[in-house]
Each structure stands twice: as C-alpha cells, then as structure tokens.
C-alpha positions as CSV (number, residue, x, y, z in Angstrom):
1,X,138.7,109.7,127.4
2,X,138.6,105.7,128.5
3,X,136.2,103.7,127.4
4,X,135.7,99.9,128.5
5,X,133.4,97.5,126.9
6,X,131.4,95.1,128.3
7,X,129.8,92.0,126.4
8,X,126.0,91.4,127.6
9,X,124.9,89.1,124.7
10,X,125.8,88.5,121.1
11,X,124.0,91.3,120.3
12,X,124.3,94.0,123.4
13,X,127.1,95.7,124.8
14,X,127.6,97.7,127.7
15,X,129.7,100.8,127.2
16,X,131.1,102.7,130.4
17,X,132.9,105.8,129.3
18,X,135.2,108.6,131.6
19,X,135.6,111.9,130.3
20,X,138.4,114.0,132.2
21,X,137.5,117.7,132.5
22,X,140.6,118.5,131.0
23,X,138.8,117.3,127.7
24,X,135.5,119.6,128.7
25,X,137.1,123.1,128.4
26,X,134.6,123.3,125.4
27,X,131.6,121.7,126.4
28,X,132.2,124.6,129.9
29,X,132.5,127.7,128.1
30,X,129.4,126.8,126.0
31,X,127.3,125.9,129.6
32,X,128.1,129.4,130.8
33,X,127.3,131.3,127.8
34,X,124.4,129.9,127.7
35,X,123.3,130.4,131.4
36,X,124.8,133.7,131.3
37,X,122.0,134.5,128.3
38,X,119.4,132.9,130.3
39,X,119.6,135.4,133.3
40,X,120.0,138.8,134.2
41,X,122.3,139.7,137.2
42,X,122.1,143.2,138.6
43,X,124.9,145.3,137.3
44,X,125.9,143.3,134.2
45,X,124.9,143.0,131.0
46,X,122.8,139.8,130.0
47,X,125.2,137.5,128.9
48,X,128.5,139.1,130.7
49,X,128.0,138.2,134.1
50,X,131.4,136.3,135.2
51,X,131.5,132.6,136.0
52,X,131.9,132.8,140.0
53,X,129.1,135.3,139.9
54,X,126.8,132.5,138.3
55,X,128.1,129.8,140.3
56,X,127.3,131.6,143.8
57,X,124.2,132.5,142.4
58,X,123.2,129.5,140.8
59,X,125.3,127.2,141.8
60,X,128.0,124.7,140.2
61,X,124.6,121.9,139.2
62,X,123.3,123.8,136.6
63,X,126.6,124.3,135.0
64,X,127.4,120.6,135.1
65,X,124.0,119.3,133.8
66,X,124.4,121.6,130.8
67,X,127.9,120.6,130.6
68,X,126.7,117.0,130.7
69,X,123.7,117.5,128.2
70,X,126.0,118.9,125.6
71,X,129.1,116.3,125.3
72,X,127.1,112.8,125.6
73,X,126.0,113.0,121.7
74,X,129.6,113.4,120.8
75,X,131.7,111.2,123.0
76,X,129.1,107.8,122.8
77,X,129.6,108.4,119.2
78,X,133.8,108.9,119.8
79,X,133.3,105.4,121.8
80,X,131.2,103.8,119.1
81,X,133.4,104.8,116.5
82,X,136.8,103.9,118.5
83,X,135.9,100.2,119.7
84,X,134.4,100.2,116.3
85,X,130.8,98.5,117.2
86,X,127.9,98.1,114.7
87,X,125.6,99.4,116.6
88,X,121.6,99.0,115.9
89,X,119.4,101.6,117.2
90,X,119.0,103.8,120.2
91,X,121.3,104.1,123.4
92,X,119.8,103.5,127.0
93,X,122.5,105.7,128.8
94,X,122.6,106.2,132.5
95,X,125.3,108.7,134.2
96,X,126.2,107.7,137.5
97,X,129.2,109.7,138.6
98,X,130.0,113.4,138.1
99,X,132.6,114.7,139.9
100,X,133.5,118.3,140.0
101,X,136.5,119.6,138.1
102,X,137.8,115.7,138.0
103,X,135.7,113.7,135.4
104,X,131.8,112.8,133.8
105,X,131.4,108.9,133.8
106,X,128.1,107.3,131.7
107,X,127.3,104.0,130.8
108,X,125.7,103.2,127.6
109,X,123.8,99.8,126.6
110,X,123.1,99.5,123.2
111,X,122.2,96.1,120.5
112,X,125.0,95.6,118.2
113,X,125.3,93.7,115.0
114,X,126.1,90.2,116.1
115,X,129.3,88.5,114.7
116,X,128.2,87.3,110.8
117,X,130.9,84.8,108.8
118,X,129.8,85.8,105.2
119,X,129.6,82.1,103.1
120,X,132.1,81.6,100.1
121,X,129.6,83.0,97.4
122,X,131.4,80.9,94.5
123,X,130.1,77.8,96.6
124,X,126.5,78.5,95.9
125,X,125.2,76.9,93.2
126,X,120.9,77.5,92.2
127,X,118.5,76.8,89.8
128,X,116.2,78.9,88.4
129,X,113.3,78.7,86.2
130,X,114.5,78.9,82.1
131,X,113.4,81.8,80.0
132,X,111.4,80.3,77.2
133,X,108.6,81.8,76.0
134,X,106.1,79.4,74.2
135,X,103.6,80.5,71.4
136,X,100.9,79.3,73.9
137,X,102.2,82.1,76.0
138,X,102.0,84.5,73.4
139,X,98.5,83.6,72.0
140,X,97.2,83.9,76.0
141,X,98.8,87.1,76.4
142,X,96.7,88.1,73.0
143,X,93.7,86.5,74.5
144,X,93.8,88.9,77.5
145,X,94.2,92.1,75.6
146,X,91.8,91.1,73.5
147,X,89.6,90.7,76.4
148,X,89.9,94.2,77.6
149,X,87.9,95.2,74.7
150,X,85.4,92.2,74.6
151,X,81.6,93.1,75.3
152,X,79.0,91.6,77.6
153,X,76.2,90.5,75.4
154,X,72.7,88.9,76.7
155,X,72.2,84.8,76.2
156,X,69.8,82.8,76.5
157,X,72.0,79.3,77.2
158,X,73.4,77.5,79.8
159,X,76.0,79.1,81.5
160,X,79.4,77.6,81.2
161,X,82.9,78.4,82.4
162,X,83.7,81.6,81.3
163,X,80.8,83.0,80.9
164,X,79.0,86.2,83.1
165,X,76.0,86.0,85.3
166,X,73.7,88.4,87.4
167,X,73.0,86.1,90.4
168,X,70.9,86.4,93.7
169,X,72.9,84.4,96.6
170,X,71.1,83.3,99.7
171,X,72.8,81.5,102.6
172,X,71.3,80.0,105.6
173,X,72.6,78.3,108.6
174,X,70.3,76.6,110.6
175,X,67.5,78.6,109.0
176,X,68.8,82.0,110.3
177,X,70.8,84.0,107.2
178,X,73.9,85.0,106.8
179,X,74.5,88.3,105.8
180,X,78.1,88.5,104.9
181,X,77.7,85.8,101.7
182,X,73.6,87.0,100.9
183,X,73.6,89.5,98.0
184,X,71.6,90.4,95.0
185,X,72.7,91.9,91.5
186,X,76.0,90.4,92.0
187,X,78.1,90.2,88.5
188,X,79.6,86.6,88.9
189,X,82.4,84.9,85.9
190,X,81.4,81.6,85.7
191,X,84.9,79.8,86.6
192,X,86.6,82.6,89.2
193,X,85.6,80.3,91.9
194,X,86.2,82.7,94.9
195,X,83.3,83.5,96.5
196,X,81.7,80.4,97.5
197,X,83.1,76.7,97.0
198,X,80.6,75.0,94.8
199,X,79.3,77.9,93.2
200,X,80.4,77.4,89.9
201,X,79.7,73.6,89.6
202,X,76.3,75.1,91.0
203,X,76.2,77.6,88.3
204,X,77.0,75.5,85.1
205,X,74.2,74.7,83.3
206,X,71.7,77.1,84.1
207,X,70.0,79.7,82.4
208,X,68.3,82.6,83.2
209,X,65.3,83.0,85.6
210,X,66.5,79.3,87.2
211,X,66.8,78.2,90.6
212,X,69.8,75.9,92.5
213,X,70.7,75.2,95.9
214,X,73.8,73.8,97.8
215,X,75.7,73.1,100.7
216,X,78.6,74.5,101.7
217,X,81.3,75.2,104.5
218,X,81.0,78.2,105.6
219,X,85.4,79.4,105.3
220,X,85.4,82.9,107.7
221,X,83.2,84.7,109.8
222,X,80.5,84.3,113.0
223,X,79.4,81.0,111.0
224,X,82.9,79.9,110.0
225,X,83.4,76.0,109.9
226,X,79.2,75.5,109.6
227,X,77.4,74.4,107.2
228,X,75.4,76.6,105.4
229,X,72.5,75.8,102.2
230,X,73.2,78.1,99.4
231,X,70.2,79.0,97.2
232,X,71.2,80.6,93.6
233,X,68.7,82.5,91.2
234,X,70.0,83.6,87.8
235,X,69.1,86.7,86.8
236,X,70.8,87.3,83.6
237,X,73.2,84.8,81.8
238,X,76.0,86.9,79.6
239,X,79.1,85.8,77.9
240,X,82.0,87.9,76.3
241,X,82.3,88.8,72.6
242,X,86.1,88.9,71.7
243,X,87.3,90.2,68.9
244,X,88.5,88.9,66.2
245,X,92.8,88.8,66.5
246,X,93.9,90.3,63.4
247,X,94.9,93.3,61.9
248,X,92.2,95.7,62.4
249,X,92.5,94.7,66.3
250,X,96.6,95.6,66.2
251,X,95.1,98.5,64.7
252,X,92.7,99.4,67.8
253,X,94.7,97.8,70.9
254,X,98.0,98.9,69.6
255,X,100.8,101.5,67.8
256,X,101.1,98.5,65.3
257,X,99.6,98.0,61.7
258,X,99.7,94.3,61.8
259,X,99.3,91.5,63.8
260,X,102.1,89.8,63.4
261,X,103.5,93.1,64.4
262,X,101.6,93.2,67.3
263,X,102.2,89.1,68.4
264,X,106.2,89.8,67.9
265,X,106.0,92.6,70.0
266,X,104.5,90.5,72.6
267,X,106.7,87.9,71.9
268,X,109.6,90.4,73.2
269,X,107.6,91.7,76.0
270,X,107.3,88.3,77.4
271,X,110.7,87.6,77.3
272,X,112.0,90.9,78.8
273,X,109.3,90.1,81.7
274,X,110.7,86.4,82.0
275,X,114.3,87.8,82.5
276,X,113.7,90.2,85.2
277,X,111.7,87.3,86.8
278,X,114.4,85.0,85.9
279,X,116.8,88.2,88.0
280,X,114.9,88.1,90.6
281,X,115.0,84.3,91.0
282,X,118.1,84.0,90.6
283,X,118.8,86.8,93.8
284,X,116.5,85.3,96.1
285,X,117.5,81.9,96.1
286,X,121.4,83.1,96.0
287,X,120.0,84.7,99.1
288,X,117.9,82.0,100.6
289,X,121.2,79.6,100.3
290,X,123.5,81.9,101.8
291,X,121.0,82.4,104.4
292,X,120.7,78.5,105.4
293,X,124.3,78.6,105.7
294,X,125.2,81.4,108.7
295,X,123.5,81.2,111.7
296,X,123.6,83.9,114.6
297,X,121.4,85.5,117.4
298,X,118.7,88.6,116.4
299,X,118.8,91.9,118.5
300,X,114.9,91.3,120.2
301,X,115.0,95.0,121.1
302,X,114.8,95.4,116.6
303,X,112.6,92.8,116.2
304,X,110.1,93.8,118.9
305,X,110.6,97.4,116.8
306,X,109.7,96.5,113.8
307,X,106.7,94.6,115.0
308,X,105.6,97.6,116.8
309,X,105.7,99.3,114.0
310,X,104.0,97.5,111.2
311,X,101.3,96.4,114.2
312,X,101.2,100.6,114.6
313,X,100.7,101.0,110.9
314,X,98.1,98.3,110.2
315,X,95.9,100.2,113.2
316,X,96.8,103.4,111.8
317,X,94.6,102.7,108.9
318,X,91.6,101.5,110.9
319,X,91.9,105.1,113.3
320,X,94.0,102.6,115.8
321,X,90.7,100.5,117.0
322,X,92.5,97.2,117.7
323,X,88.9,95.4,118.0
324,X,88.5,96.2,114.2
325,X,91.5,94.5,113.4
326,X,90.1,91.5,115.1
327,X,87.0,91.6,113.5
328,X,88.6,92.0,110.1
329,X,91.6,88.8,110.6
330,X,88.2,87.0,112.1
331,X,86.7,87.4,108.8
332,X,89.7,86.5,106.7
333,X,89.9,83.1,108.8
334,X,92.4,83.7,110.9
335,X,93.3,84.4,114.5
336,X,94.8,87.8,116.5
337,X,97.6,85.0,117.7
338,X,98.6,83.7,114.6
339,X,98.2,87.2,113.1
340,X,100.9,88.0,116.1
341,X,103.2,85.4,115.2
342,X,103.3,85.8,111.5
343,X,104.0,89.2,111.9
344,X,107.4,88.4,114.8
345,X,108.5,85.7,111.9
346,X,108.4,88.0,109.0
347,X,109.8,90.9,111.3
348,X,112.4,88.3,112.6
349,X,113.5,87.2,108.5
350,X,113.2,90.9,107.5
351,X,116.0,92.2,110.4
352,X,117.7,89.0,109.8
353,X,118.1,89.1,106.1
354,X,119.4,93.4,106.7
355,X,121.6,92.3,109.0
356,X,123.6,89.8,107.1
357,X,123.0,92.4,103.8
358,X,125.1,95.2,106.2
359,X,127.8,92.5,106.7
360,X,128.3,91.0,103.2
361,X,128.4,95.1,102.8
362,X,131.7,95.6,105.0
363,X,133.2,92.6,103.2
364,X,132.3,93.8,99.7
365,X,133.1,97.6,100.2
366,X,130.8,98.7,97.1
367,X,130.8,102.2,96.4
368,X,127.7,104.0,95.9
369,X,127.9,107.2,93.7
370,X,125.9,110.4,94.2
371,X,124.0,109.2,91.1
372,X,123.0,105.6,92.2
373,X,122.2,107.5,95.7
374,X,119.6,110.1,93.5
375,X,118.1,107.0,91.4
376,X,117.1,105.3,94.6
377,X,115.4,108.1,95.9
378,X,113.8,109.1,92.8
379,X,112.4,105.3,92.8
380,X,111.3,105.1,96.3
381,X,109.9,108.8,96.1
382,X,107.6,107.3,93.2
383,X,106.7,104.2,94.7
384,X,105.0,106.1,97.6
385,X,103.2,108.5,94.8
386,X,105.3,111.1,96.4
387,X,106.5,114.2,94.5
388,X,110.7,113.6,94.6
389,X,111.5,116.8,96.0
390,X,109.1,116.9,98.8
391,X,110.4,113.4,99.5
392,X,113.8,114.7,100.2
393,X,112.6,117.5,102.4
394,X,111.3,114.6,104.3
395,X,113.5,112.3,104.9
396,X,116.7,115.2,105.4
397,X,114.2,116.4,108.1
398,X,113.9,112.9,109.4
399,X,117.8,112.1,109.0
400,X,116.6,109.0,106.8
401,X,118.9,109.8,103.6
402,X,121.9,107.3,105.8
403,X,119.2,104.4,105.6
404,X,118.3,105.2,101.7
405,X,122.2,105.3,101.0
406,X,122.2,101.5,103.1
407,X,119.8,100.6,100.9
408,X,121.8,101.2,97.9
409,X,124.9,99.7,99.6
410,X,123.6,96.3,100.3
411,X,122.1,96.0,96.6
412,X,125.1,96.3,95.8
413,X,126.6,94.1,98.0
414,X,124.6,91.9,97.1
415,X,125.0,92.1,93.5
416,X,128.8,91.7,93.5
417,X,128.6,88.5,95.3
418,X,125.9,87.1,93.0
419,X,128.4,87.3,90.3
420,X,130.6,84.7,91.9
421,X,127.2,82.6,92.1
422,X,127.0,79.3,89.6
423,X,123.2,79.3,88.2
424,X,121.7,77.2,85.7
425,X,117.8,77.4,84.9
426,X,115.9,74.3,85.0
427,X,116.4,72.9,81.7
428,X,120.2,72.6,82.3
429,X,121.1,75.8,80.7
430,X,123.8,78.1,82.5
431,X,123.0,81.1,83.6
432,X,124.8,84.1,82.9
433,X,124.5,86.4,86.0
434,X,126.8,89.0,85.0
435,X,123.9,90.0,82.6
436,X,122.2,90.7,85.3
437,X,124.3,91.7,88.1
438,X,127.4,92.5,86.3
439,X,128.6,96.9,87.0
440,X,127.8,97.6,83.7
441,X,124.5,96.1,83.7
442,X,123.4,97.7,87.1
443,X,121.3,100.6,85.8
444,X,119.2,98.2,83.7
445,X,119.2,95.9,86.5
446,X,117.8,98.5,89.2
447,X,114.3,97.4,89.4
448,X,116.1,94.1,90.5
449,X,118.3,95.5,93.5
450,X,115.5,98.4,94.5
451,X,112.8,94.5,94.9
452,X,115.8,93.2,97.3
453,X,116.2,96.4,99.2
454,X,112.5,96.1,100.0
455,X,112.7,93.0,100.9
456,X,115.2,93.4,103.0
C-alpha cells in the first residue's frame, strides 16, 4: 500500500492511498462469499456457486464494490496510523480509480490537529486567591443555616432590607400594561433587588395596605429600553424570626451537641471548600497562561460541530421551534446574533483549550489505569443522574468509552505539568501544588481534574 500526503491547511490533509490487489486476496474471498449467500444459481447450492459462475452472471462490479466497501475502514486507518496524523473527526473519502486485478486508489480529506509547541510549564508563575477563613465567614455561614429554619411572622412596621413582603406590581408604558412585570401575591425579600430596579428603595419604608409608585427602565421584552411607571401596593409586610445560635440550635440543625462544636465544624468545612476553590484557581489560570502563550489555527469543520450541536440541543428542549428561542433571548435582553456569536466563541475556546490538552497529553505520556478510567465514569454517570451501568451500555454502544479515557488523560496531563507551575496566593504565601496535583494526591483531587475535563 502507498500512501502520499498532501497539506491543505494547518489543520486539513489530503490523503491519496493505492492498494495493490495483491494486498486484497482477503477483502476478495469475503466479497464472493458473501454474494454467493445472497443468490441462488441453478444447480448449486446457495453459497457454492464458483467465482466465474458469479462474475458471468453478475458481473465483476458487484464484486469490486464489495471488495471496495470492506477494505476502506481498515487501510485509512493503516494510513492514519503510518504517517502518524492527529486526526479530528470524520473522513470525506472519494474513490476515483478502480482498476481490475491491478489496484483500488481513494482519497481521503480529513482536519487534523494543528502543530501545538507546548510552553515550558516551570515558566508560569500565578496567583491565586489565599485560603483564610475569617470568623466573619464563619458567623455568615451560621447565619444562613440558621435561616433555613427561621419563620415568617406578620408585622406591622416599615419594611426594611431584609425583610418579606406580599406585593401587587403594576407597570404601565404609555398607559397600556405590561404583562410580563404586572403580578399580584408576589412574595418579594426586601433587598434581592432582581426584579425591578428601584423596587426596593420603593419598598423601604412602607407598611402594609400602602401605596408607591415609580419609574423605571424597562431591561428585556416588547417594551425593553422604555420607560415604564411602576405602582406597588403592600399587602402583607413579614420579617424572619432566627433562632437563637446556641446549643439547642447545634442540637436541631446538626449531629453536634454544642455550638462551638457546630462553628468549628464549619470552621473546617470552610476551609476544605476554600482549597478546592483555591485548586481550581490555581488550574485555570496555569491554563489561561499557557494558553496566551501558543498560538495556532482551529479546525472550522469542529468548531462549526460543536456549535451545531449545542445550537441542536438548546432547540431540543424547546421541541426544536427556533422562533421560541428568539422569543426567550428577546426576553433575557439579548439578540439571536450575539446569542450566535457567543456560542462560535465559547465553541471556538472549548475546541481550542481540548486541543492543546491532547498535545500537552503526547508530551506528558500519563498513564491512566483501569481504575481512574472506572472513577470517571462512575462520576460522569452521576452527574447526568444516570444509573452507572446503563451509562456504560451507552456509551460502549456509542463507541464513546475512547473520549471518557481522553478525558482522563488530559487531567492528567494537565496535572503533571501544574506541578512544575510556581503559585503563590495573594497575600504572598507559596503555594504548594503538589497538594493538589501531586500522584498521590490525585484521588482526593478528582473533583478538580473531572471540573477541567468539562471545561475542556
């Protein structure tokens, strides 16, 4: 077999292969047993009738195409695997010459993964944000679980931030009204600040049964940029009872007796949850900078993919009517073009930060055990609520396990060159990233690598 390459871009080639018949004998025998078991000839037994019998009958085309058919999958993946290209994604493959008993030429054009010079990693230097955890940070954390078992109690004060309230909101815009912001009953905080600008500055100081009106810009929607009057009735002003932070709440809210018990516990929570975010800081801005220093051309066949596909998954969940879409980004503000380009820029970074991940990949050579393989898809299986054996079926059916075992790799990858990475946090301190990313801390560190291989 002779195979020549030709360069179309940085990220296509153009593959032109010969295959000698002398290399078919196998490919042959398997076209006429299988055309000898798709037809019955007069005197012979299906599946025994001799070659010259089928090839005056049916002459020496069907033969070939079969022939043809069978040997493509294997010899464009003998030519990928010889000239060694990266390839990404599906072949276009054309045959143009097929001559009899002499040789089968194709062509094959396919996106490959450009040429990537991985950065010195021991170069990169970052900061990240430092782990401390104040008693400010503790006593809020308190406040909040305390707050999950607070009660709404009636008042009969002015409202102020923080506090609930059963409101009736009118807007108008040029006296006609506008639906999508009018409501009655609604349960408003006092302070959240999200449904209307002006609201709350509206809101402080009344009490119940009260009146107020406003104007205000009208943000999304058929009246977006106009300005509307808002008219507020109170119906009900409430405000949260807490209770009290002490032992008989550790008692109630938690497995402790105390709480101090309960605040030191916290205390550790808090810091665990600073170093994974500290981990995950420290990975994407080792990325980010390794990033701003390679530069190379994307494949637009994968990008225009993977905006097909998250464009066809978006419309999936409204029954694919593409004018709900652009009634729903009209309402959010925004615009079906810059939905468009958002959605090409994050496809664009997504197949942009994979592709360098598969190269630093090559130049690490991680291993990934059978183990770290199962984790992963024991994770992933759970993040889509899946149950993990069904999810295997599915993705062995869909050949998928090859990108799952990527996925693994370039954590890896990744991880390994981190480790070469100076960090400090932003107080001066250094950063010790082999806590994080070091091999023996890699099963605590999962949750870490699985956020990058989304990401990515």
């Amino acid at each position: 077999m002779k195979t020549t390459v030709d360069k179309l871009s940085d990220t296509r080639v153009k593959l032109t292969v010969n295959v000698p018949f002398a290399e078919l004998d196998k490919e042959i025998d398997q076209a006429y047993s299988a055309i000898a078991q798709q037809v019955q000839i007069p005197g012979f037994r299906k599946g025994k009738a001799p070659r010259q019998l089928i090839d005056a009958r049916f002459g020496r085309g069907a033969m070939l195409e079969q022939v043809v058919n069978d040997m493509l999958p294997s010899r464009y993946e003998q030519a990928v695997t010889e000239n060694d290209l990266k390839v990404i994604g599906q072949p276009n493959i054309d045959i143009p010459k097929v001559e009899d008993n002499d040789f089968v030429e194709f062509t094959a054009e396919v996106d490959v993964r450009p040429e990537i010079e991985v950065p010195d990693f021991s170069k990169i230097s970052v900061t990240v944000p430092a782990l401390a955890v104040t008693d400010e940070d503790v006593e809020k954390e308190l406040e909040e679980l305390a707050g999950r078992f607070g009660e709404l109690k009636d008042t009969k004060r002015k409202l102020k931030t923080g506090d609930y309230a059963i409101i009736n909101v009118e807007a108008e815009v040029d006296g006609e009204k506008v639906s999508e912001i009018s409501t009655e009953g609604l349960s408003y905080r006092v302070g959240d600040d999200d449904l209307i600008k002006g609201l709350d500055t509206a809101l402080r100081g009344m009490k119940s049964e009260e009146d107020n009106e406003f104007n205000a810009t009208i943000e999304s929607g058929e009246h977006k940029d106009k300005e509307a009057t808002i008219k507020v009735h109170v119906v009900q002003t409430k405000e949260r009872k807490l209770p009290e932070l002490d032992d008989d709440f550790a008692q109630m809210a938690s497995e402790f007796d105390t709480i101090e018990e309960l605040r030191e516990n916290t205390k550790s929570g808090l810091e665990e949850s600073k170093k994974n975010d500290q981990a995950v800081a420290v990975r994407d801005e080792v990325l980010k900078a390794a990033l701003a220093e390679v530069s190379f051309e994307l494949p637009k066949s994968v990008v225009d993919e993977q905006v097909h596909a998250q464009l066809h998954q978006i419309l999936g969940e409204m029954a694919h009517d593409d004018a709900a879409l652009n009634r729903l980004l009209e309402a959010q503000g925004t615009t079906r073009e810059e939905f468009d380009k958002e959605s090409r820029e994050s496809a664009e970074e997504s197949v942009r930060t994979q592709l360098f991940l598969d190269t630093l990949a090559d130049v690490e050579e991680p291993e990934v055990s059978q183990q770290e393989l199962s984790d992963h898809i024991l994770f992933t299986a759970q993040s889509y609520g899946m149950d993990p054996n069904q999810f295997i079926q599915q993705i062995s059916s869909n050949g998928q396990i090859g990108n799952l075992f990527s996925d693994v790799r370039r954590g890896k990858a990744l991880a390994a060159a981190i480790c070469r990475v100076e960090a400090k946090d932003d107080a001066g301190n250094v950063v010790d990233v082999e806590q994080y990313f070091g091999e023996e801390e890699a099963e605590d560190n999962s949750k870490a690598e699985e956020s990058s291989n989304d990401e990515a």
